[in-house]
C-alpha positions as CSV (number, residue, x, y, z in Angstrom):
1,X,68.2,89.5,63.4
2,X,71.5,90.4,65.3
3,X,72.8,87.2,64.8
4,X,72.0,87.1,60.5
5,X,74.1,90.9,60.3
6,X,76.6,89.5,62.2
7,X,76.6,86.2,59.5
8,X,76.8,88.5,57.1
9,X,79.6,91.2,59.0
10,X,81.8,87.5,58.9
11,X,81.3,86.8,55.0
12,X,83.1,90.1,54.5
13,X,86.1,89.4,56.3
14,X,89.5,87.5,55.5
15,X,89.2,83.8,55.2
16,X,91.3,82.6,57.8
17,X,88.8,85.1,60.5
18,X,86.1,82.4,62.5
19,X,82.5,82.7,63.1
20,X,81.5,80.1,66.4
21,X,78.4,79.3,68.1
22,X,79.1,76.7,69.6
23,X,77.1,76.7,72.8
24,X,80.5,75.4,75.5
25,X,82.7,78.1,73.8
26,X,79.8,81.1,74.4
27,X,79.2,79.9,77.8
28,X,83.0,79.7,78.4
29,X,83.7,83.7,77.0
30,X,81.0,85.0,78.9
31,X,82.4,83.9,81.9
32,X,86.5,84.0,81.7
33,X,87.6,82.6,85.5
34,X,85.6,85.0,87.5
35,X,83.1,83.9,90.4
36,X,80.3,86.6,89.0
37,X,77.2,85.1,86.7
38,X,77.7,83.9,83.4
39,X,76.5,86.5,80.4
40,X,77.5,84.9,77.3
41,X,77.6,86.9,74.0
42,X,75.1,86.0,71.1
43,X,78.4,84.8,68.9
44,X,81.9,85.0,68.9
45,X,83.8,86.3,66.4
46,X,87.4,85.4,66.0
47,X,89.8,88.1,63.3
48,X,92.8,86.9,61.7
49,X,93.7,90.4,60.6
50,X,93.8,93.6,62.0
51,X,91.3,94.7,59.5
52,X,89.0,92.2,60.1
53,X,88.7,94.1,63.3
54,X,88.7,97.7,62.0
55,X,85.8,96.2,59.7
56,X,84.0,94.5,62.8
57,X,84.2,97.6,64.9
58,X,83.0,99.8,62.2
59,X,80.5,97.3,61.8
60,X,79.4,96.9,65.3
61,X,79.7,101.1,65.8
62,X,77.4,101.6,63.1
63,X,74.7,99.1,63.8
64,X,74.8,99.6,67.5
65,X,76.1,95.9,68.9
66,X,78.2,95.1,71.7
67,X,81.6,94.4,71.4
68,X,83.8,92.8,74.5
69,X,87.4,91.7,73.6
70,X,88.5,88.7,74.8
71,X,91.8,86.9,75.1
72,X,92.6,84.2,77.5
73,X,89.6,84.3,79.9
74,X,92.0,84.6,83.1
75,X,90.2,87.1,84.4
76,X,88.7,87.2,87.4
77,X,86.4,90.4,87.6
78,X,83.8,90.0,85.1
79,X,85.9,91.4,82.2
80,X,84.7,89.0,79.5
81,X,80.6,88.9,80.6
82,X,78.9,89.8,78.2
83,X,76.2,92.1,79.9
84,X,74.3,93.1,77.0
85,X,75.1,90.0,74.7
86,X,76.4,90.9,70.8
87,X,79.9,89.8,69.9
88,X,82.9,88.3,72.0
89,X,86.0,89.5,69.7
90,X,88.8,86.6,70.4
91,X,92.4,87.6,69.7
92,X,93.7,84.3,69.6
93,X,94.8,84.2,66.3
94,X,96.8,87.4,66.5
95,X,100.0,85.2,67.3
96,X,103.1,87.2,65.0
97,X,105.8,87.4,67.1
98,X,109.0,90.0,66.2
99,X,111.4,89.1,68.9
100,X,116.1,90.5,69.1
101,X,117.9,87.7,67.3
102,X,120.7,85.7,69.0
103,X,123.7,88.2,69.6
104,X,126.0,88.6,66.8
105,X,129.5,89.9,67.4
106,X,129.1,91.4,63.4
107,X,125.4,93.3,64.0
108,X,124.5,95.8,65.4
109,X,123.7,95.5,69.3
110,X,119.2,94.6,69.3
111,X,117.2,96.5,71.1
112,X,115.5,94.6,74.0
113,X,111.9,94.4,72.8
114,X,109.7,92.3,71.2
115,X,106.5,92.9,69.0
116,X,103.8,90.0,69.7
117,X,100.4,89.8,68.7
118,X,97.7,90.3,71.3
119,X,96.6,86.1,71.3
120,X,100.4,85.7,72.4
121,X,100.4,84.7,75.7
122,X,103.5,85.3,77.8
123,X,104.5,81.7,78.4
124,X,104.6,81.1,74.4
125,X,106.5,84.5,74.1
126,X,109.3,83.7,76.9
127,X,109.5,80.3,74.8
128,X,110.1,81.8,71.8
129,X,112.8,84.1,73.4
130,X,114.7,81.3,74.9
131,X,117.4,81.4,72.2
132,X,118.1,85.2,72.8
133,X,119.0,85.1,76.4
134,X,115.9,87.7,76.9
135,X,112.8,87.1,78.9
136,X,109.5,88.9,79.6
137,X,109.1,89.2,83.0
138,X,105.8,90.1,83.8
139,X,104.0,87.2,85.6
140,X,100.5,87.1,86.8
141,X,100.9,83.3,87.6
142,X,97.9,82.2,84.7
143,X,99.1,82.0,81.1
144,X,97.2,85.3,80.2
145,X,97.8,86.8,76.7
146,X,99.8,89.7,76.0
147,X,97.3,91.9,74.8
148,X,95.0,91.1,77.9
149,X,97.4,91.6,80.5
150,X,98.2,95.4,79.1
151,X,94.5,95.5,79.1
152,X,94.0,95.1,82.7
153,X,97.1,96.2,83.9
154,X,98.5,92.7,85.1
155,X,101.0,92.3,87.4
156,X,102.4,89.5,89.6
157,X,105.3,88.0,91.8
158,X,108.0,90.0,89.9
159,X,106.8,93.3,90.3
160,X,108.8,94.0,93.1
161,X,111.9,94.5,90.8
162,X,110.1,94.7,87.6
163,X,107.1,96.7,87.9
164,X,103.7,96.2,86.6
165,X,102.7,96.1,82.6
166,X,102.4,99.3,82.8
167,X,106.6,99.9,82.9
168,X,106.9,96.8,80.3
169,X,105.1,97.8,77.2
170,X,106.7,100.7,74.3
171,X,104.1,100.6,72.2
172,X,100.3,99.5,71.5
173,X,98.7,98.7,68.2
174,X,94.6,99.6,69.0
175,X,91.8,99.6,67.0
176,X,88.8,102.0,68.5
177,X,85.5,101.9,67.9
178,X,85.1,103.9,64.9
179,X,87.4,101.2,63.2
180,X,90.1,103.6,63.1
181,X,93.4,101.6,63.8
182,X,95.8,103.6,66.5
183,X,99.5,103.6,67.6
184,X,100.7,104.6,70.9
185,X,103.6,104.8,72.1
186,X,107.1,104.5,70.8
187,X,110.2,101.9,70.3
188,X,112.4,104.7,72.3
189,X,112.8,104.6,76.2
190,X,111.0,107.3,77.3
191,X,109.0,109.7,75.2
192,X,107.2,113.1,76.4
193,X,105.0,114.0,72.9
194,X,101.8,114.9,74.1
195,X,99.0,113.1,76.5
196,X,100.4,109.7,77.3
197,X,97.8,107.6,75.7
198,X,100.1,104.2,76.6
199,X,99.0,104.3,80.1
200,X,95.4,105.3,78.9
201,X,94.8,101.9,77.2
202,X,97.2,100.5,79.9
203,X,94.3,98.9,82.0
204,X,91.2,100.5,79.9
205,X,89.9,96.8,79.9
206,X,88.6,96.8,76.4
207,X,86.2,99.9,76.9
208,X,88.1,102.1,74.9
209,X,89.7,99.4,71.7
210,X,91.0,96.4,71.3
211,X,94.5,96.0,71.7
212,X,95.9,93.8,68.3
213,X,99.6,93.9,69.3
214,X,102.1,94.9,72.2
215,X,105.8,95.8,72.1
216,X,107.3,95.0,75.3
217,X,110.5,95.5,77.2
218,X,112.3,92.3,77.2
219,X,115.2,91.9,80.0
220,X,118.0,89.5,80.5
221,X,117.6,86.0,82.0
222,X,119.6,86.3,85.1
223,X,122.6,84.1,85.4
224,X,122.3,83.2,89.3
225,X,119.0,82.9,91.2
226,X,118.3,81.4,94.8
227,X,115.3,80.8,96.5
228,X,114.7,80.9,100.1
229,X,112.2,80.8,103.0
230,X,111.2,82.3,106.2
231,X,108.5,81.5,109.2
232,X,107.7,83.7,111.4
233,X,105.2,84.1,114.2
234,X,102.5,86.3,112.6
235,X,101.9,87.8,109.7
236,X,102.7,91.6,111.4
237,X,106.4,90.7,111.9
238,X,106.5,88.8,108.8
239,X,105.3,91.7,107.0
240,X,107.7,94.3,109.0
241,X,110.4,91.7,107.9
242,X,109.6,93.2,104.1
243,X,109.3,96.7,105.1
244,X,112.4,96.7,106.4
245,X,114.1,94.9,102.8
246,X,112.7,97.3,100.8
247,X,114.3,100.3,103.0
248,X,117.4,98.2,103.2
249,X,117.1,98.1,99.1
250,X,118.3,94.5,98.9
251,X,117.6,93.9,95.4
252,X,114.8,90.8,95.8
253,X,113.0,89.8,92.7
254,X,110.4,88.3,93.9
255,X,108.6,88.0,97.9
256,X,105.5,86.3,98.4
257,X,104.0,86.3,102.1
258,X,101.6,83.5,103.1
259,X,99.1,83.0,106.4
260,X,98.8,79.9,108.5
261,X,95.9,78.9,106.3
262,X,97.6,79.4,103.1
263,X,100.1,76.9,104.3
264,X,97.8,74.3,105.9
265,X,96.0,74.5,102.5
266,X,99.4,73.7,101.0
267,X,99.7,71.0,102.8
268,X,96.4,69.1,102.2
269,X,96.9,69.4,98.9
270,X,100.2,68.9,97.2
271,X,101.7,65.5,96.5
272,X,105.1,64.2,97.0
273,X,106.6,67.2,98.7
274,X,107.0,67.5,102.2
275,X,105.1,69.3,104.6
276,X,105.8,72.7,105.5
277,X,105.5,74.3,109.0
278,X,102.0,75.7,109.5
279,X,103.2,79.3,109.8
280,X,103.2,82.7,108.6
281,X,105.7,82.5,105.8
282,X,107.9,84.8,103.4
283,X,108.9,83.1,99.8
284,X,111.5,84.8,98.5
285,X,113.9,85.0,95.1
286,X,117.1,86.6,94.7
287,X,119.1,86.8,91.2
288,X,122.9,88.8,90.4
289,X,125.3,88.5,88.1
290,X,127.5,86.3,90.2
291,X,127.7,84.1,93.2
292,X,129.5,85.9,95.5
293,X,126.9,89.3,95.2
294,X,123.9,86.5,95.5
295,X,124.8,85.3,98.9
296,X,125.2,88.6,100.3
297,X,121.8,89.3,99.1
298,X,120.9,86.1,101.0
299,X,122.4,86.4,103.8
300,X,121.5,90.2,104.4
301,X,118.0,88.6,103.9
302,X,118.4,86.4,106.9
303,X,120.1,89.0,108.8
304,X,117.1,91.4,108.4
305,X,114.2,88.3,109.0
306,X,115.8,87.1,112.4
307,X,115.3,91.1,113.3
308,X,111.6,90.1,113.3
309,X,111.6,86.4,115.1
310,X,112.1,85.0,111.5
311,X,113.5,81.5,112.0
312,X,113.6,78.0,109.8
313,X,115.3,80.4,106.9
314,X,116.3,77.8,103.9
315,X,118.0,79.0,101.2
316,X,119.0,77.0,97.7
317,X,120.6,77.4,94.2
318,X,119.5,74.2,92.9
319,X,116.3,74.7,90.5
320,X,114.4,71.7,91.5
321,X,115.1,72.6,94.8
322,X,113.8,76.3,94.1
323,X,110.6,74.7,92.5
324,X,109.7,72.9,95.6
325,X,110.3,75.8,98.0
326,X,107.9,77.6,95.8
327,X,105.6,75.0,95.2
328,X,103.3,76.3,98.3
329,X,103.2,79.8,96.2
330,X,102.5,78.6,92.8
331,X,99.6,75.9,94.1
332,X,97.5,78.4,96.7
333,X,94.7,79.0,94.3
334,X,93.5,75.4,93.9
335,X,94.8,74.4,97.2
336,X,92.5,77.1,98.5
337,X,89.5,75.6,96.9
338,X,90.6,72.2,97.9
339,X,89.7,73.3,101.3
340,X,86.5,73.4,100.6
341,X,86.0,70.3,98.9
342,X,83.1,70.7,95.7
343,X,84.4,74.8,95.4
344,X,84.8,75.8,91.7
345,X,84.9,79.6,91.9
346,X,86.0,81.8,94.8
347,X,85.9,85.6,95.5
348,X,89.6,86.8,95.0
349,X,90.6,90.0,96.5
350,X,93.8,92.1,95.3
351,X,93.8,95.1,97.8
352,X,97.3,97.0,97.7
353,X,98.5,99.5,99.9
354,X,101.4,101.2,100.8
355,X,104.5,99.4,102.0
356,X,104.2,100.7,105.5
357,X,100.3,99.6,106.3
358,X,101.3,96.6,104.4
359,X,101.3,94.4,108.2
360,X,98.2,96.5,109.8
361,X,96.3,95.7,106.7
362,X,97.1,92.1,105.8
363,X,96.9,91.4,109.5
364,X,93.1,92.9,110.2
365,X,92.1,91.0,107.6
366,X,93.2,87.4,108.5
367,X,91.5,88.2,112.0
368,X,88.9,89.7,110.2
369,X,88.4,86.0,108.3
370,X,88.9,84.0,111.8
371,X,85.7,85.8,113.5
372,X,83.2,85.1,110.9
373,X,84.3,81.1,110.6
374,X,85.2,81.1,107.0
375,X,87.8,79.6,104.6
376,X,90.0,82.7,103.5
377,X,93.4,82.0,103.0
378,X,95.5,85.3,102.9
379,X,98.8,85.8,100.7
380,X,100.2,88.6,98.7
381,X,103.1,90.2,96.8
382,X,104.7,91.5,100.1
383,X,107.6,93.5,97.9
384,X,104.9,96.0,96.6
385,X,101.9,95.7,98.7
386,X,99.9,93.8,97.5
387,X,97.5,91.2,98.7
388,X,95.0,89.0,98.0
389,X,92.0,87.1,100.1
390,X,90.4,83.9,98.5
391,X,87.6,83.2,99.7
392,X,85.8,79.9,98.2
393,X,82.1,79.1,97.1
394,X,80.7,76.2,97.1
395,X,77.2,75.2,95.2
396,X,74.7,75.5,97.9
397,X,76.1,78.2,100.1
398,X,73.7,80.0,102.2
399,X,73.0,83.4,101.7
400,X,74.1,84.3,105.2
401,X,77.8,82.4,104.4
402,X,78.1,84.5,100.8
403,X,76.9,87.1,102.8
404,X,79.7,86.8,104.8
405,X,82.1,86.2,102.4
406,X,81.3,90.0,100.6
407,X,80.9,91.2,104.1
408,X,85.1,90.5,104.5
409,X,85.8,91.8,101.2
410,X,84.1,95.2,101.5
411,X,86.0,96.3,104.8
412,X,89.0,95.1,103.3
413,X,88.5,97.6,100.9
414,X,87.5,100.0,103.3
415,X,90.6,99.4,105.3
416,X,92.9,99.7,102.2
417,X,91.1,103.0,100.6
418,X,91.3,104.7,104.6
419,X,95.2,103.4,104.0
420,X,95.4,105.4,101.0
421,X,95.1,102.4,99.0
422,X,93.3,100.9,96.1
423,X,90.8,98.6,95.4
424,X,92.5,96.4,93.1
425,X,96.6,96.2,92.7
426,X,96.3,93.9,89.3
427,X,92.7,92.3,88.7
428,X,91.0,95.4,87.2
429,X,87.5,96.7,87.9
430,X,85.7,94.9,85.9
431,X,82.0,95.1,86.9
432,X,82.4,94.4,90.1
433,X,84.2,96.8,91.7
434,X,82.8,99.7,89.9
435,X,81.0,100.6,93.1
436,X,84.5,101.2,94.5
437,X,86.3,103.5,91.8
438,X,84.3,106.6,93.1
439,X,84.8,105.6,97.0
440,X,88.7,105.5,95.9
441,X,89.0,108.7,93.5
442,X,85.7,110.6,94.2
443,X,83.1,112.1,91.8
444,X,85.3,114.6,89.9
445,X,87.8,111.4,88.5
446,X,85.0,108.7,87.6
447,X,83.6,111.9,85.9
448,X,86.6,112.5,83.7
449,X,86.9,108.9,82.9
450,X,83.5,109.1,81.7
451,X,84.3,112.1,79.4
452,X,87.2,110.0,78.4
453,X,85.1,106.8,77.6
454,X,82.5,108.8,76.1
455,X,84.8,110.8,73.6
456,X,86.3,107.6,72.5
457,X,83.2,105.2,72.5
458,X,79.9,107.3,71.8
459,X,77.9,104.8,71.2
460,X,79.1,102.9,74.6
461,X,79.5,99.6,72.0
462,X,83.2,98.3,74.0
463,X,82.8,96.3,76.7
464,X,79.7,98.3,77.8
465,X,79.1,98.1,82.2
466,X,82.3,97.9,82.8
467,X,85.3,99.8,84.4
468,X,82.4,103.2,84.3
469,X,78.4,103.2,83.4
470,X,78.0,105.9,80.8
């Protein structure tokens, strides 16, 4: 019966919108990448216009049907599931993009901002901005849409000089559950007119609208960029090594830190590109506006990593050059799996903390992985904090491994909310880590989040069990 309304909900709107059943597609948006059970909706329903959605909400708020927003399916904390089945609602075909045309000495100077759909996803976008000399910056390392990553929160390897989404959108086109269609948010730089409702839907993960377009700050593609790398002997003075950068404020735009495990899992699995020492390890990225300020930045680099036994440091301007000294960083997810040959999902941690508990944190937990005999590579976004912990499944584990496998994930929470932490830096809550939120805020917070979700979403129709159960 859910399924004929819904038929029927489709005939109404525009005829470009999509109706699927198809039984791979359901399976695949009830399940995005994330290691938690499959819970596929009963159909998905795919707008071309934004009011095709108002209409759907409206639809859905009325008759009482689930509705969880779906983009991508990159991520990784049960975001897309759909936990009480009714309708996945894809953005992909929201793909407009408004971006600054090519400077013109006659025009006006453009702002630097682009409007983009919420399908969009940032690879397309910096594509379409390659004639402009602009590029978005935020990079979560999977192609994720636009609208998904504001929806989460995303983050990634340039946050260290960028920030997260949160400092990278203006603006948010959001339809809530009523069907009433919402901006937030301005073209200006700052703005201080009433409750900031940006950062609300900022990482509301599709409890409280959908997102249906995104202005974003765009910034300039630097003209010089270097890449280098470090070893050192453990992860603690590796990670004392970015400390002391960041209160040395050399301007790094990116700094990745990877464990002994990450590295050996490097090495079994890339092809035609050389080993790398099996050592903690700092991957680092400079850019300035010329070569001479570029090489100071380097070379103050080096300075400050020999402070802390850093040695091997390589630096290079060349781009292919750049991409292989990266490649270690950029393959760790599947070469993480790869050591555990038949693994297709893994537990991903994303602890952050602050800068200074950055070592003691990161540090406990690669011991931490070491004692109970598992595969857990440990990396992270040293610059800001944050880390991460995959930890691999394989079809057939015993209760006692998976066991152990949540075991080091909950006290690496622990250690990171005693740090004055959080649970996740960029991932999102999802459903599973709702049994954190209350450990990190407290019972006063998750309660006004629940007023929040229940003023906006009465009916509890928008991605219902997650981020807080009302």
């Amino acid at each position: 019966q859910r399924l004929e309304s819904i038929q029927d909900l489709h005939s109404q709107l525009s005829p470009l919108s999509e109706l699927i059943t198809n039984p791979y597609e359901l399976e695949r948006h009830g399940r995005g990448e994330s290691y938690h059970p499959t819970q596929r909706p009963d159909t998905i329903l795919r707008p071309a216009l934004v009011e095709d959605v108002s209409k759907i909400l409206a639809f859905c708020n009325e008759h009482l049907i689930p509705v969880v927003p779906f983009g991508a399916g990159t991520s990784v904390e049960g975001h897309v599931c759909c936990l009480q089945g009714g309708i996945s609602l894809d953005t992909s075909l929201f793909q407009d993009i408004e971006t600054p045309t090519t400077f013109d000495p006659s025009l006006p100077l453009p702002d630097a901002m682009a409007r983009v759909g919420a399908g969009v996803t940032r690879k397309t976008l910096n594509q379409a901005l390659r004639h402009t000399g602009m590029q978005f910056v935020v990079d979560p390392g999977a192609d994720a849409t636009i609208g998904g990553m504001t929806a989460t929160g995303a983050s990634g390897t340039t946050t260290v000089r960028y920030g997260t989404m949160r400092e990278n959108i203006l603006q948010v086109e959001c339809v809530l559950a009523d069907g009433t269609v919402v901006q937030t948010g301005t073209q200006a730089l700052k703005n201080s007119a009433g409750y900031d409702l940006l950062s609300l839907l900022c990482g509301s993960e599709g409890t409280l609208g959908v997102i249906t377009s995104v202005t974003v700050k765009l910034h300039p593609i630097p003209q010089h960029v270097m890449a280098a790398v470090c070893v050192f002997p453990s992860i603690k003075e590796a990670a004392q090594a970015v400390a002391m950068l960041k209160l040395s404020d050399i301007p790094v735009l990116r700094c990745e830190l990877l464990d002994s495990t990450s590295v050996a899992a490097f090495n079994a699995y890339k092809k035609d590109l050389p080993d790398r020492k099996v050592a903690p390890t700092l991957f680092l990225e400079f850019s300035a506006s010329s070569e001479q300020i570029l090489q100071e930045q380097v070379q103050m680099t080096a300075s400050v990593c020999e402070e802390f036994q850093g040695s091997d440091f390589e630096s290079t301007a060349d781009e292919e050059e750049r991409k292989a000294l990266w490649a270690a960083r950029h393959m760790l997810y599947y070469a993480s799996l790869n050591l555990r040959p038949g693994s297709k999902d893994a537990i991903i941690t994303d602890a952050c903390v602050p800068i200074s508990k950055f070592a003691e944190i990161i540090d406990a937990t690669a011991k931490h992985v070491e004692e109970m005999g598992v595969v857990g590579p440990c990396f992270g976004h040293a610059g800001d904090g944050n880390f991460h912990c995959i930890l691999p499944i394989v079809p057939g584990d015993s209760e006692e491994y998976i066991d152990k496998l949540h075991h080091i994930s909950n006290r690496l929470i622990e250690r990171t909310l005693k740090a004055g932490g959080t649970c996740t830096g960029e991932h999102g809550i999802g459903y599973g880590k709702i049994k954190y939120l209350q450990q990190q805020y407290g019972p006063g917070t998750v309660k006004m989040m629940k007023s929040i979700k229940q003023a906006l979403d009465p009916n509890n129709i928008l991605n219902p069990g997650k981020v807080v159960i009302v």
